[in-house]
N, C-alpha and C positions, 0 to 999 in steps of 0.2 A: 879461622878468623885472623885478621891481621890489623896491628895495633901501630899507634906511631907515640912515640916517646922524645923529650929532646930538651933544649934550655929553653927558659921561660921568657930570655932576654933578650932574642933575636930581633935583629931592626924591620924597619919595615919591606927594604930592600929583600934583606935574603928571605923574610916570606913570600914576598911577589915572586921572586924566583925560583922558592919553593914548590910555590903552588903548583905550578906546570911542571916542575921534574915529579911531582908525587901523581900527578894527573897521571902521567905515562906510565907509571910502574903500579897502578891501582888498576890500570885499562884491564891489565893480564887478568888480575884478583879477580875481578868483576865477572872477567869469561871464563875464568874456573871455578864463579859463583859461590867466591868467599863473599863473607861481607870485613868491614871495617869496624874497628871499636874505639872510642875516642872516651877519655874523662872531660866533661864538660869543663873551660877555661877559654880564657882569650888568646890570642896570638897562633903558635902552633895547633891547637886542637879546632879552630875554626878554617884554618889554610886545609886541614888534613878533611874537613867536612867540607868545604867547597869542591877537594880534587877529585874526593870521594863522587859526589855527585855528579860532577861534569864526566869523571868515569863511568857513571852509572853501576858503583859497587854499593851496593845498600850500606847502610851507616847506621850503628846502634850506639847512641849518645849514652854515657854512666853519668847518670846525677847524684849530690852525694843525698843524703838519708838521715831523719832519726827516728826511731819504732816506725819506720815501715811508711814514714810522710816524706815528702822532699823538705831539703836542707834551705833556709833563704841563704843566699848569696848574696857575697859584697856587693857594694854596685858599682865596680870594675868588672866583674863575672858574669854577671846578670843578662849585659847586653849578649855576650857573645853567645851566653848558654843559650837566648832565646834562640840565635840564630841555627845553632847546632840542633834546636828541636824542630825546628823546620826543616832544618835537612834531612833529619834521620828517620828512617824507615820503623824504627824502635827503641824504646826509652828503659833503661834500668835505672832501678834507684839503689843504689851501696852504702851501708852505714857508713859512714865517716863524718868528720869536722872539714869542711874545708877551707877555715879559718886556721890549722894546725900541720905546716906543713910535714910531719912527721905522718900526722893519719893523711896526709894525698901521699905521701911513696907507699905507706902501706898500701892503698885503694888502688894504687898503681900496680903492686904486686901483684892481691888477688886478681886484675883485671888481667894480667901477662899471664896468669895459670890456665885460661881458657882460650890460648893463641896457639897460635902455630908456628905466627911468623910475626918479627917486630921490626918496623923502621925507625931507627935509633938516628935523630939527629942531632948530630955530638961530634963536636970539634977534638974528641980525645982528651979534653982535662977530666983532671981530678973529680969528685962528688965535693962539695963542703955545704955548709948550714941551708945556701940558698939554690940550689941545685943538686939534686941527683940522679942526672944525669946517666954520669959513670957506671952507678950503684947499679941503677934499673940493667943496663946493658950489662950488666956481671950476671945478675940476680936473673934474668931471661935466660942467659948460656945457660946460666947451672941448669937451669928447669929444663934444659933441653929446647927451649925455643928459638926456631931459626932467626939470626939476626943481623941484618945486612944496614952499615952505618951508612951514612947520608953524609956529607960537608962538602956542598959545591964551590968549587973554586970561588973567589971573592965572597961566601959570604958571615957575615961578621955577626959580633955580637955587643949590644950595647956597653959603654961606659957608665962603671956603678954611678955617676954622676945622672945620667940617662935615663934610669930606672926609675921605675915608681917606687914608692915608700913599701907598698904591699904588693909580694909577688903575685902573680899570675896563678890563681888555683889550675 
């Protein structure tokens, strides 16, 4: 299975350009009949379920969960989640808050424990309150999962001015 990780704050630019560099390197995935695993959110984990698909690598959306029901999501979340349920060939549910960014990196962890391989798109800074980033990409190595980072030339990350008030579950 192989997972995509990365900042929440990317503009619109560097996912459009995402899109098609993750298309190309999912193609492989697909013919060696991995699939994809994504935590439902807007921005990167819906670029990574379009590439997914246009590769033709199955996609298994992680929704969060309380006793065993789906979680409601913000409604900043809600749109993209639905769109990631359309794409995906299979749907998990994981307890978490995804209101609590502290339970999304843990939901994040347990999800990198059942990979093999991570695409980590990360300009190289630091982890802090509203990204972790970094963290995940440490926290992958140690587990022993393969981890090839991603930052194509020009692309950027928004200004905290930029940003929405609530990150991107």
């Amino acid at each position: 299975m192989i997972a995509v990780v990365g900042h929440h704050d990317l503009t619109a630019p560097t996912l459009a350009m995402l899109e098609e560099e993750l298309r190309k390197r999912l193609a492989d995935c697909a013919r060696a009949g991995r699939a994809g695993l994504v935590r439902a959110g807007r921005g990167l984990p819906v670029v990574f379920g379009r590439a997914a698909r246009a590769a033709e690598l199955a996609l298994v959306t992680v929704l969060p969960s309380r006793n065993g029901i789906p979680e409601v999501m913000e409604a900043h979340g809600r749109r993209a989640a639905g769109e990631l349920l359309l794409l995906s060939q299979q749907v998990r549910l994981l307890e978490y808050d995804p209101g609590d960014p502290d339970a999304c990196v843990g939901a994040d962890e347990r999800l990198l424990g059942s990979c093999a391989r991570l695409l980590a798109i990360w300009d190289g800074s630091p982890s802090d309150r509203r990204d972790a980033t970094a963290h995940l990409v440490a926290f992958a190595r140690a587990k022993g999962v393969h981890v090839e980072v991603l930052w194509p030339v020009g692309a950027t990350r928004m200004s905290p001015e930029e940003q929405s008030p609530c990150p991107a579950p």
